[in-house]
LOSEVEX-270995 format. One record per residue (C-alpha): residue in three letters; x, y negated, z negated. Coordinates in steps of 0.001 Angstrom, whole numbers, padded with zeros to 6 digits, always signed. Each point is the difference from the previous one (the first is absolute). Layout:
BEGIN
alaXYZ;...
//
This chain:
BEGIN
unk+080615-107148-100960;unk+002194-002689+001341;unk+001089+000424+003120;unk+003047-002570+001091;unk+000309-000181+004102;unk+003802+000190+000925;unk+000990-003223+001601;unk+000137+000671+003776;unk+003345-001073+000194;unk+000825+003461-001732;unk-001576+002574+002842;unk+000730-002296+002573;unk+003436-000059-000946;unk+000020+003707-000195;unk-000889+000763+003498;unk+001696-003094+001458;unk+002828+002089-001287;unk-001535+003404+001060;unk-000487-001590+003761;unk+003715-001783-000176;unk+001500+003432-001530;unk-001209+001669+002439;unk+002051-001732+002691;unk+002962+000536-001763;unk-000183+003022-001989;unk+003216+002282-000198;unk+000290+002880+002162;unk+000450+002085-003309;unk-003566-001986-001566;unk-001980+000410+003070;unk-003489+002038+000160;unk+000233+000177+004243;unk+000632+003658-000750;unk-002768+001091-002413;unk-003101+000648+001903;unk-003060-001776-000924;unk-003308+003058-000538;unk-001419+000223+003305;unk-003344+001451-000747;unk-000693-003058-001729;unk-003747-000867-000978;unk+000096-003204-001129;unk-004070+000362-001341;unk+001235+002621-002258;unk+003013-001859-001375;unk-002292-002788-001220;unk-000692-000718-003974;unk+001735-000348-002367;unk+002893+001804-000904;unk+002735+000198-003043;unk+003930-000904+000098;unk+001459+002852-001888;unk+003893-000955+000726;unk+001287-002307+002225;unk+003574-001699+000434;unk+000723-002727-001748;unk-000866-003248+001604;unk-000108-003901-001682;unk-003491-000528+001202;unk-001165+002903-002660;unk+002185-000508-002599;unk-001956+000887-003363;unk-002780+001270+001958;unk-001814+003322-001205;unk-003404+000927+000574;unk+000498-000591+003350;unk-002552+000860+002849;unk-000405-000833+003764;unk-003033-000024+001320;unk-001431-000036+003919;unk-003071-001215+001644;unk-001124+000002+003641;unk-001089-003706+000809;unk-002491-000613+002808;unk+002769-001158+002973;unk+001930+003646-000711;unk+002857-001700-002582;unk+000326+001569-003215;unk-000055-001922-003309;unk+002916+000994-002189;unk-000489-001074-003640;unk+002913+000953-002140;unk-000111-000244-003995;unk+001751+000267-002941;unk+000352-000609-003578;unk+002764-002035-001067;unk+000833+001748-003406;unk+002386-003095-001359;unk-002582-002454+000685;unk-003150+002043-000632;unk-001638-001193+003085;unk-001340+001774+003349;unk+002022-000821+003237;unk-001688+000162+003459;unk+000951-000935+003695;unk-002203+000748+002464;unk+000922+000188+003836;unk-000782+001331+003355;unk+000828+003208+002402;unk-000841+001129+003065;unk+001770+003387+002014;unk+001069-001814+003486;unk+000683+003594+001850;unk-002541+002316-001127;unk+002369+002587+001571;unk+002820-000761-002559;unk-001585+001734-002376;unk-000262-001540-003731;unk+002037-002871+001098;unk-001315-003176-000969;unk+000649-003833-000260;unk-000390-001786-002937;unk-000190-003704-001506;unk-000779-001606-002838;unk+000864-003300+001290;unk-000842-001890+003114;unk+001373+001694+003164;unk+003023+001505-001590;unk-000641+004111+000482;unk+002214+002847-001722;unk-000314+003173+000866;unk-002251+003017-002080;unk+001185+003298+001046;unk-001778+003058-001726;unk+002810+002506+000719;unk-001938+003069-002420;unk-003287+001002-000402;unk-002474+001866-001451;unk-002137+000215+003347;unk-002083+003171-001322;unk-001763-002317-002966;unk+002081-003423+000298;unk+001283+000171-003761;unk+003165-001117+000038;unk+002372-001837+002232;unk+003581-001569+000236;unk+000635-003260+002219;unk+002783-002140+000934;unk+000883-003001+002065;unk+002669-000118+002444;unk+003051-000158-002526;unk+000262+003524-002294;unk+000041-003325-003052;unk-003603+000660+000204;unk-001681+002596-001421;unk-003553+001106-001483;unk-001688+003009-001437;unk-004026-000192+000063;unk-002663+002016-001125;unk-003250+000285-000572;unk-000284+000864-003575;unk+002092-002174-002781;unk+002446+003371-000279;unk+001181+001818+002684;unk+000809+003862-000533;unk+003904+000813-000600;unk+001013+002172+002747;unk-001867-002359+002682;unk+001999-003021-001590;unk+003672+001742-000007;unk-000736+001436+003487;unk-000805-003599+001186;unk+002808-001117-001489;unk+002519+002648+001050;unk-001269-000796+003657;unk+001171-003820-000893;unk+003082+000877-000379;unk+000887+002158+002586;unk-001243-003017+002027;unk+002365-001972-001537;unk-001813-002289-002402;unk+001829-000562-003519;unk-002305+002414-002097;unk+002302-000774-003286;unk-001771-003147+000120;unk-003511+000745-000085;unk-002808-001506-002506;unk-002308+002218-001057;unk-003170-002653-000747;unk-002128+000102-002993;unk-003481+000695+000452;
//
């Protein structure tokens, strides 16, 4: 299997935006009033996890098969590797980038890069915190949005509950990719 590393110009870009956004993000498009999970446990939260529908963003385009995975590094970080098969070019995509939660207090609220000191911000604002199998995360602008799991499909009524909570937070649900697995 071929695996094709996405320049870093691409993620960097990303969260370069993420970080820049985040400055001046709408009122309307702001996270500031979703809480972050507070009884967070970051060891549990690690591995690797599945993107089952996420809004649409340029840095995924024609991405399926898409996964996110975690590992605890030896100075406390977290290594984020993020893949994905491009289905028009037949090829795996991966970025891979670095976390860390700077206020264990805040909960599931972390800071992320994927290029040089430019950070975004990783909020896990739902939870599965009885068995960690599923979760939804944004950034600070509601343009942001991810479903994970743990398994390639996630069960129904989980999904449209996740998804009904979206929107009554104000993120454009009509918009949402559901990802091939």
């Amino acid at each position: 299997m071929n695996i094709n590393h996405i320049s870093w110009i691409v993620p960097g870009y990303l969260f370069l935006c993420l970080t820049i956004s985040g400055c001046f993000t709408p009122k309307e498009l702001s996270t500031e009033s979703i809480p972050a999970i507070k009884n967070f446990d970051l060891n549990r939260y690690l591995g690797m996890w599945y993107e089952v529908a996420r809004l649409p963003q340029s840095f995924e385009n024609g991405l399926d098969r898409v996964t996110a995975t975690y590992t605890l590094q030896e100075d406390g970080t977290v290594k984020v590797l993020n893949k994905g098969f491009n289905t028009s070019e037949g090829e795996w995509k991966e970025a891979s980038g670095k976390a860390y939660i700077p206020d264990t207090l805040a909960g599931a609220l972390l800071k992320v890069s994927f290029f040089w000191i430019f950070y975004g911000e990783y909020k896990v604002i739902e939870l599965d915190t009885l068995n960690y199998s599923y979760a939804m995360v944004t950034s600070s602008s509601k343009k942001y949005l991810w479903i994970l799991s743990r398994s390639p499909q996630l069960e129904q009524s989980i999904y449209d509950e996740l998804v009904r909570k979206a929107s009554e937070w104000g993120f454009n649900v009509s918009e949402i990719y559901k990802v091939i697995q």
